[in-house]
N, C-alpha and C positions, 0 to 999 in steps of 0.2 A: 652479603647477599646482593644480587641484583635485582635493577627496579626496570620495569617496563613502564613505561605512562604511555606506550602508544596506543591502548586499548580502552583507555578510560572513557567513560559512558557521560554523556550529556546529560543524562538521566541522574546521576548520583547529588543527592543532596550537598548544597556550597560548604564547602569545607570536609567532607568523608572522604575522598579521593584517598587522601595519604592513609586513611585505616583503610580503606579497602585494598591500596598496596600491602598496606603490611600484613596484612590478614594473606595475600596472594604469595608474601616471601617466607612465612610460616611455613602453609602446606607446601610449598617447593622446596624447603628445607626438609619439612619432617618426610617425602616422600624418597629428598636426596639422604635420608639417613636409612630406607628402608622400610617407613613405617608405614607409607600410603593409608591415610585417613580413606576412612569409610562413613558415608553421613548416614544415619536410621532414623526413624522417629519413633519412640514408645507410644503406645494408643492400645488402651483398655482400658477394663474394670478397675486393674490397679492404680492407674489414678485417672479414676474419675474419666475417661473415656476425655479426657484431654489432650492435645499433641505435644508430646516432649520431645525435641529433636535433639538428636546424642552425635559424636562421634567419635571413633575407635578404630582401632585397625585387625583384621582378622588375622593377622599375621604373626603378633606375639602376644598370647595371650595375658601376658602381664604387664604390657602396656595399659597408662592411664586412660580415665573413657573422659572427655568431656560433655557434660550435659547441661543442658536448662533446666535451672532448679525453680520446679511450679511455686515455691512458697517465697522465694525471695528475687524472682520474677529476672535473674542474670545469670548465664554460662559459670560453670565451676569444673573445677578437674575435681576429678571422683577416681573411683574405681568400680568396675561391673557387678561386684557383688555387692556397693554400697547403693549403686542405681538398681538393677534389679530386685533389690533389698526396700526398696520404695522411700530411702532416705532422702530423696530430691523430689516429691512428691508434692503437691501444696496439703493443709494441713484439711481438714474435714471441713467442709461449707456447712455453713449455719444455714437450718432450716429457715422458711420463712413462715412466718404465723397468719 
């Protein structure tokens, strides 16, 4: 893959540069393969009216989804019926007394 660094941000924390390249030669591959990520974010009732940000691509349905899993607080490859399914959900908040 190729690397651009002529666009990098003053603004990025000392030492992120190189993942936020490689996070940039990801989606330029998965889009050079056809698969064009698409970002969402889940928000409702089902969990907890919290923002779970996903991505997937509309393009093959059986392509993996990657989501933020609320309970173990990092990105995970899934699949639509396991997130939709609320298995990346965080687990039920303790009341408080």
């Amino acid at each position: 893959m190729t690397t651009n660094n002529t666009h990098t941000s003053a603004t990025t924390a000392p030492g992120t540069g190189p993942l936020w390249q490689d996070l940039t030669d990801a989606l330029n591959a998965l889009i050079a393969a056809g698969q064009f990520p698409n970002f969402r974010n889940l928000y409702g009732p089902g969990n907890d009216w919290q923002h779970q940000p996903y991505a997937s691509t509309p393009f093959h349905t059986y392509a993996p989804w990657v989501v933020f899993d609320l309970s173990t607080r990092q990105f995970t490859l899934s699949t639509r019926e396991r997130t939709l399914g609320g298995e990346h959900f965080a687990s039920a908040r303790r009341k408080r007394r």
